[in-house]
N, C-alpha and C positions, 0 to 999 in steps of 0.2 A: 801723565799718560793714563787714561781712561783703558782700565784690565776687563777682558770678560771671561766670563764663570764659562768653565764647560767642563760637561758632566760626562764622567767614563764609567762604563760597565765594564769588568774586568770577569768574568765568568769563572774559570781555571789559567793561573798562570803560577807557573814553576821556570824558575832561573837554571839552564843549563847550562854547560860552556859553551854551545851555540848559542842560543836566544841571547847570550851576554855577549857576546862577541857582535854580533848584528845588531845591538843595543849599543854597542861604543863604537862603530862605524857608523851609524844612525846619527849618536851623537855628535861626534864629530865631523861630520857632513854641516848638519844644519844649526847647532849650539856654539863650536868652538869659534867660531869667527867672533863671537861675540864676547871673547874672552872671560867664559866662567869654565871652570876646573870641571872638568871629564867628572870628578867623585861628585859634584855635585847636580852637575847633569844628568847621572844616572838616577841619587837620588828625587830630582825636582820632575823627573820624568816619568817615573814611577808613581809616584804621589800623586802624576798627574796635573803637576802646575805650570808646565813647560809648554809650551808652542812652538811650532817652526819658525824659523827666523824668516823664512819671509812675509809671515802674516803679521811678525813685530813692525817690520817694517812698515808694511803698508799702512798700518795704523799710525806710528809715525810718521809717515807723512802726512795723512790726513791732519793732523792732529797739529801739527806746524803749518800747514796751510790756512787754517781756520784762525790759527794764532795769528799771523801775518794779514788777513784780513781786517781782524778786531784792531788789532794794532792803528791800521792804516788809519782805519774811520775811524 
């Protein structure tokens, strides 16, 4: 699976128990189905290396259809 680079500006950010709490419903909205662990979703989403799962998917399927092509021919 072919990953792409995207770059975040973070200006001022401080972790409250709100901003964390809207951070782990965040999380597990669009991370947990994909079965990685809440502690590491929060840290892989802060770091910034995290995507929504529907734009993994969509590259996924791209990425399987192109396979399935080469394949054929």
């Amino acid at each position: 699976m072919k990953t792409e680079k995207h770059n975040f500006e973070i200006t001022s950010f401080r972790i409250t128990p709100e901003s964390k709490r809207r951070l782990k419903e965040k999380a597990a909205k669009h991370y947990r189905p994909m079965g990685i662990e809440l502690r590491y979703i929060i840290d892989l989403y802060l770091d910034g290396k995290l995507v929504p799962a529907d734009s993994v998917s969509r590259e996924n399927t791209k990425t399987q259809e192109a396979g399935v092509e080469s394949n054929v021919g």
